[in-house]
C-alpha positions as a printed NumPy array, in Angstrom:
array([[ 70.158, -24.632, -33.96 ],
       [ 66.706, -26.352, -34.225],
       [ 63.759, -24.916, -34.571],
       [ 60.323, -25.768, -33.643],
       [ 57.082, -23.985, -34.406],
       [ 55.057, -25.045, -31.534],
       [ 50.733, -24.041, -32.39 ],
       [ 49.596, -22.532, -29.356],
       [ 45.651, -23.713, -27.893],
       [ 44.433, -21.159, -25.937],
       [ 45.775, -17.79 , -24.378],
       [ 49.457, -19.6  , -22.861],
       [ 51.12 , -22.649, -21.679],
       [ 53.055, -23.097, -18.946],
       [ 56.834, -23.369, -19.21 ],
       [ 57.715, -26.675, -17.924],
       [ 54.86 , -27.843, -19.906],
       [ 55.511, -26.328, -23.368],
       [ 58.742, -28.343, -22.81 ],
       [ 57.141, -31.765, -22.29 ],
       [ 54.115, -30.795, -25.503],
       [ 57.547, -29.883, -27.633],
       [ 59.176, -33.181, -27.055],
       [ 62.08 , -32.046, -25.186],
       [ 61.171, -34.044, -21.928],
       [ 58.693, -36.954, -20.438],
       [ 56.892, -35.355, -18.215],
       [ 56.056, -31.862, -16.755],
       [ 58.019, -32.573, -13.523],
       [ 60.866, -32.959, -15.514],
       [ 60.114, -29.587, -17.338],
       [ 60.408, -28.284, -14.359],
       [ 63.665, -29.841, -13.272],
       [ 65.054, -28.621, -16.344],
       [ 63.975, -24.93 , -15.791],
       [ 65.139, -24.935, -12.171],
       [ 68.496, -26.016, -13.518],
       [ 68.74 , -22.521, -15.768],
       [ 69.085, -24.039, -18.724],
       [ 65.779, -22.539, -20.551],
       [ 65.405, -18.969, -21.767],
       [ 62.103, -17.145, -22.395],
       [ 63.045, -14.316, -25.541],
       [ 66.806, -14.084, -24.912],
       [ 66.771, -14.305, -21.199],
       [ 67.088, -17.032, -18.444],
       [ 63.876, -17.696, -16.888],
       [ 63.771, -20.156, -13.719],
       [ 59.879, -19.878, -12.959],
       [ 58.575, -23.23 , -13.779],
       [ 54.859, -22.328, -14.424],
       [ 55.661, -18.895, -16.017],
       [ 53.332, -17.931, -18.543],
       [ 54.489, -18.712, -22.347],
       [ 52.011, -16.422, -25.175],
       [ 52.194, -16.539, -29.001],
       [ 55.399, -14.015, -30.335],
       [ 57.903, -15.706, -27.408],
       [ 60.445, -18.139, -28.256],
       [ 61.62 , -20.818, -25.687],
       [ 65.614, -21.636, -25.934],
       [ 67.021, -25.046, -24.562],
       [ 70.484, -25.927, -25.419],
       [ 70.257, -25.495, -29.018],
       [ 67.136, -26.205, -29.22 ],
       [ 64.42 , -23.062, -29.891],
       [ 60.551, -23.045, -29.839],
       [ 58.367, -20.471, -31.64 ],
       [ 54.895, -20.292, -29.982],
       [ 52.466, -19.277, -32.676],
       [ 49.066, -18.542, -32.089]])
């Protein structure tokens, strides 16, 4: 499993685009490809809303891939 400690700037970031800041994609259309597949989970479980609402404390899963948003 890798780990990434992703800073967060300001009060959230949207899903597909915490995926594209975190490297794990090009663009934020493809973020949101990616979530509508059901691959990402949001704290353990799947999420499939593209723009849902990522805070500091939550940890984003992608294949073996997970992101700690820190505020």
């Amino acid at each position: 499993m890798q780990h990434i400690d992703f800073e967060l700037e300001g009060d959230y970031v949207e899903l597909n685009q915490l995926l594209k800041l975190a490297g794990l994609c090009d663009s934020g259309g493809q973020g949101k490809q990616i979530v509508a597949s059901g691959a990402v989970y949001v704290d353990g479980q799947q999420e499939l809303r593209k723009t849902c609402k990522i805070h500091a404390g939550q940890t984003v899963q992608l294949d073996d891939v997970a992101i700690r948003v820190q505020g």
